[in-house]
C-alpha positions, 0 to 999 in steps of 0.5 A: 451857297448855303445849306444843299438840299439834296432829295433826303433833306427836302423830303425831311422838310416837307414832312415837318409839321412847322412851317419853314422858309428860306431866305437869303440875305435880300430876304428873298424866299428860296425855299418854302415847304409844304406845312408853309402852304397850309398855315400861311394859304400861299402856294410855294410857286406864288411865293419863291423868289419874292421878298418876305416882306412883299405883303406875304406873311405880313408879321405883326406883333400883339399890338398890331406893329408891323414887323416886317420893315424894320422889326424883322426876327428873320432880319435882325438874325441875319445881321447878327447871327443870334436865333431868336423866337417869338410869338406873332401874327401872320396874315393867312392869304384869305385875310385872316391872322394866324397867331404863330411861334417863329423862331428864327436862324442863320443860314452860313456857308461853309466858311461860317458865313451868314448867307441867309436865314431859315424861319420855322413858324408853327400854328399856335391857335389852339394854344392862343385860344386856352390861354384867352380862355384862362385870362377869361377865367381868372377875370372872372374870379376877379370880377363881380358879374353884376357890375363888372367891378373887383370882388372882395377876393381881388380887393383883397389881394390888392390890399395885401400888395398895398400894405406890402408896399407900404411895409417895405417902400413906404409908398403911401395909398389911401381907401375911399368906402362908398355907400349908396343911401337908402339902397334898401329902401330903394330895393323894397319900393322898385324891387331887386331888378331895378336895384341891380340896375341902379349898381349897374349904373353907379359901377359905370360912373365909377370906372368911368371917373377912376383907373 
Protein backbone atom coordinates (compact mmCIF):
# COMPACT_ATOMS: atom_id res chain seq x y z
CA UNK A 1 0.00 0.00 0.00
CA UNK A 2 1.09 3.38 -0.18
CA UNK A 3 3.44 5.27 -2.39
CA UNK A 4 5.11 2.37 -5.30
CA UNK A 5 8.60 2.78 -5.51
CA UNK A 6 9.41 1.54 -8.99
CA UNK A 7 13.28 1.74 -10.21
CA UNK A 8 12.86 5.49 -11.35
CA UNK A 9 11.49 6.72 -7.99
CA UNK A 10 14.11 5.27 -5.80
CA UNK A 11 16.70 6.13 -8.21
CA UNK A 12 14.93 10.02 -7.68
CA UNK A 13 15.29 9.29 -4.01
CA UNK A 14 18.44 8.37 -3.66
CA UNK A 15 19.81 11.05 -5.18
CA UNK A 16 18.26 13.82 -3.04
CA UNK A 17 20.67 15.66 -0.76
CA UNK A 18 17.84 15.26 2.33
CA UNK A 19 17.54 12.56 3.94
CA UNK A 20 14.27 10.50 3.70
CA UNK A 21 12.56 7.66 5.61
CA UNK A 22 9.33 5.84 5.34
CA UNK A 23 7.13 4.76 7.77
CA UNK A 24 3.97 3.32 8.03
CA UNK A 25 1.37 3.73 10.60
CA UNK A 26 3.34 1.53 13.58
CA UNK A 27 6.05 3.94 12.64
CA UNK A 28 8.02 1.42 11.51
CA UNK A 29 10.92 2.40 9.05
CA UNK A 30 10.01 0.85 5.15
CA UNK A 31 12.40 2.75 3.52
CA UNK A 32 15.46 4.73 4.25
CA UNK A 33 17.70 6.52 1.37
CA UNK A 34 21.22 6.91 1.00
CA UNK A 35 21.61 10.72 2.18
CA UNK A 36 19.67 9.19 5.60
CA UNK A 37 22.83 6.66 6.05
CA UNK A 38 25.28 9.78 5.65
CA UNK A 39 23.67 12.26 8.22
CA UNK A 40 22.03 10.02 10.41
CA UNK A 41 25.51 7.23 10.48
CA UNK A 42 22.85 4.24 10.39
CA UNK A 43 23.10 2.01 7.37
CA UNK A 44 19.74 1.24 5.79
CA UNK A 45 20.01 -2.63 6.61
CA UNK A 46 20.41 -1.86 10.66
CA UNK A 47 17.39 0.27 10.10
CA UNK A 48 14.33 -1.15 7.78
CA UNK A 49 11.73 -2.53 9.60
CA UNK A 50 12.65 -1.16 13.19
CA UNK A 51 10.49 1.58 14.68
CA UNK A 52 11.50 5.16 14.54
CA UNK A 53 11.33 5.37 17.86
CA UNK A 54 13.87 2.59 18.62
CA UNK A 55 16.82 4.79 19.80
CA UNK A 56 17.74 5.56 16.01
CA UNK A 57 17.37 9.25 15.46
CA UNK A 58 16.54 9.82 18.95
CA UNK A 59 14.94 13.53 17.91
CA UNK A 60 14.97 16.23 20.52
CA UNK A 61 14.10 19.66 20.36
CA UNK A 62 16.37 22.94 21.62
CA UNK A 63 15.76 22.33 25.25
CA UNK A 64 16.64 18.88 24.97
CA UNK A 65 12.93 17.35 25.20
CA UNK A 66 12.48 14.04 23.81
CA UNK A 67 10.35 14.10 20.88
CA UNK A 68 9.98 10.64 20.00
CA UNK A 69 7.49 9.41 22.53
CA UNK A 70 4.54 11.60 22.61
CA UNK A 71 6.12 14.96 20.74
CA UNK A 72 6.65 12.86 17.46
CA UNK A 73 6.38 15.73 14.05
CA UNK A 74 6.04 12.32 12.05
CA UNK A 75 3.36 10.98 14.42
CA UNK A 76 1.47 13.73 14.95
CA UNK A 77 1.02 13.86 10.91
CA UNK A 78 0.10 10.57 10.77
CA UNK A 79 -2.98 11.38 13.05
CA UNK A 80 -3.90 14.29 11.46
CA UNK A 81 -2.63 14.42 7.96
CA UNK A 82 -1.32 18.15 8.20
CA UNK A 83 2.67 18.67 7.08
CA UNK A 84 4.61 19.96 9.46
CA UNK A 85 8.47 21.35 10.04
CA UNK A 86 10.72 21.99 12.37
CA UNK A 87 14.06 22.48 13.20
CA UNK A 88 15.66 19.65 15.95
CA UNK A 89 18.35 17.48 16.84
CA UNK A 90 19.31 13.86 15.82
CA UNK A 91 21.52 11.75 17.33
CA UNK A 92 24.31 10.56 14.89
CA UNK A 93 25.09 6.75 15.49
CA UNK A 94 28.58 7.86 17.03
CA UNK A 95 26.74 10.04 19.83
CA UNK A 96 26.98 13.25 18.65
CA UNK A 97 23.67 15.61 17.70
CA UNK A 98 23.01 16.77 14.12
CA UNK A 99 20.83 19.90 14.18
CA UNK A 100 18.34 19.31 11.32
CA UNK A 101 15.30 20.64 9.34
CA UNK A 102 12.52 17.80 9.43
CA UNK A 103 9.56 18.22 7.58
CA UNK A 104 7.31 15.85 7.78
CA UNK A 105 3.93 14.36 5.29
CA UNK A 106 1.36 11.55 5.08
CA UNK A 107 1.75 8.92 3.10
CA UNK A 108 -2.13 8.04 1.59
CA UNK A 109 -3.32 5.27 -0.52
CA UNK A 110 -5.21 5.39 -3.42
CA UNK A 111 -8.33 6.15 -1.81
CA UNK A 112 -6.96 9.08 0.19
CA UNK A 113 -5.95 7.14 3.30
CA UNK A 114 -3.24 7.79 5.57
CA UNK A 115 -1.25 4.66 5.46
CA UNK A 116 2.19 6.20 6.85
CA UNK A 117 4.09 9.10 6.63
CA UNK A 118 7.70 10.38 4.67
CA UNK A 119 10.00 12.55 6.67
CA UNK A 120 12.77 14.39 4.92
CA UNK A 121 15.28 15.96 7.24
CA UNK A 122 18.38 18.07 6.06
CA UNK A 123 21.61 18.52 7.82
CA UNK A 124 21.56 22.31 9.01
CA UNK A 125 25.17 22.61 10.58
CA UNK A 126 26.38 25.25 8.86
CA UNK A 127 23.48 27.13 9.29
CA UNK A 128 23.23 26.24 12.95
CA UNK A 129 26.46 27.37 13.41
CA UNK A 130 26.12 31.19 11.57
CA UNK A 131 23.28 31.91 13.38
CA UNK A 132 25.41 31.03 16.97
CA UNK A 133 27.65 33.24 15.50
CA UNK A 134 25.62 36.23 14.72
CA UNK A 135 23.98 35.83 18.60
CA UNK A 136 27.69 36.03 19.46
CA UNK A 137 27.88 39.20 17.80
CA UNK A 138 25.06 40.91 18.54
CA UNK A 139 25.94 40.07 22.08
CA UNK A 140 28.82 41.48 21.89
CA UNK A 141 27.67 44.75 20.57
CA UNK A 142 25.56 44.65 23.78
CA UNK A 143 28.20 43.81 26.05
CA UNK A 144 30.84 45.55 27.70
CA UNK A 145 34.22 42.97 27.46
CA UNK A 146 35.61 44.09 30.80
CA UNK A 147 32.88 43.22 32.83
CA UNK A 148 30.54 41.52 31.12
CA UNK A 149 27.64 43.85 31.84
CA UNK A 150 24.97 46.05 28.91
CA UNK A 151 27.09 48.82 27.33
CA UNK A 152 25.69 52.16 26.99
CA UNK A 153 24.01 51.42 23.20
CA UNK A 154 21.85 48.44 25.08
CA UNK A 155 21.28 50.59 27.92
CA UNK A 156 19.91 52.79 25.72
CA UNK A 157 17.89 50.73 23.91
CA UNK A 158 16.37 49.38 27.10
CA UNK A 159 15.69 52.78 28.06
CA UNK A 160 13.67 53.55 24.85
CA UNK A 161 11.09 50.44 25.44
CA UNK A 162 10.75 51.37 29.09
CA UNK A 163 9.76 54.79 28.32
CA UNK A 164 7.76 53.40 25.55
CA UNK A 165 6.05 51.23 27.97
CA UNK A 166 5.54 53.64 30.18
CA UNK A 167 4.08 56.07 27.32
CA UNK A 168 1.76 53.77 26.15
CA UNK A 169 0.70 51.03 29.32
CA UNK A 170 1.76 53.27 31.96
CA UNK A 171 3.92 50.49 33.22
CA UNK A 172 6.12 51.80 35.97
CA UNK A 173 10.20 51.24 36.20
CA UNK A 174 12.69 52.82 38.13
CA UNK A 175 16.67 53.82 37.29
CA UNK A 176 19.41 52.82 40.23
CA UNK A 177 22.79 54.79 39.37
CA UNK A 178 25.82 53.34 41.25
CA UNK A 179 28.90 54.91 41.67
CA UNK A 180 32.23 53.40 43.04
CA UNK A 181 33.74 55.65 45.67
CA UNK A 182 37.08 56.86 44.96
CA UNK A 183 37.58 54.56 42.18
CA UNK A 184 40.49 56.81 40.79
CA UNK A 185 42.00 57.31 43.66
CA UNK A 186 41.85 53.49 43.60
CA UNK A 187 43.13 53.60 39.97
CA UNK A 188 46.25 55.66 40.90
CA UNK A 189 47.38 54.06 44.01
CA UNK A 190 47.09 49.95 42.36
CA UNK A 191 47.14 51.04 38.85
CA UNK A 192 44.51 50.26 36.16
CA UNK A 193 44.90 46.40 36.16
CA UNK A 194 44.06 45.93 39.41
CA UNK A 195 41.07 48.46 38.89
CA UNK A 196 39.87 46.58 36.18
CA UNK A 197 39.89 43.69 38.61
CA UNK A 198 38.01 45.59 41.03
CA UNK A 199 34.83 45.98 38.33
CA UNK A 200 35.20 42.75 37.52
CA UNK A 201 34.32 42.01 40.96
CA UNK A 202 31.44 44.61 41.35
CA UNK A 203 29.98 43.29 37.82
CA UNK A 204 29.82 39.97 39.36
CA UNK A 205 28.19 41.16 42.60
CA UNK A 206 25.60 42.71 40.37
CA UNK A 207 24.59 40.02 38.03
CA UNK A 208 24.68 37.77 40.69
CA UNK A 209 22.04 40.19 43.27
CA UNK A 210 19.76 41.13 39.78
CA UNK A 211 18.02 39.86 36.64
Amino acid sequence: MGLNLDIDWRGFLEELHDGVYFTDLERRITYWNRSAEEISGYRAAEVIGSHCYDNILVHVDCSGNSLCHGQCPLAATMADGQLRAAEIYLQHKDGHRVPVSVRASPMRDSKGMIVGGIELFSDISGQHALRQRMEELQGLAMVDPLTGLSNRRHLEAELRTRIEEFQRYRYLFGLIFLDIDHFKNFNDRFGHEIGDQALKVVAATLKACAR
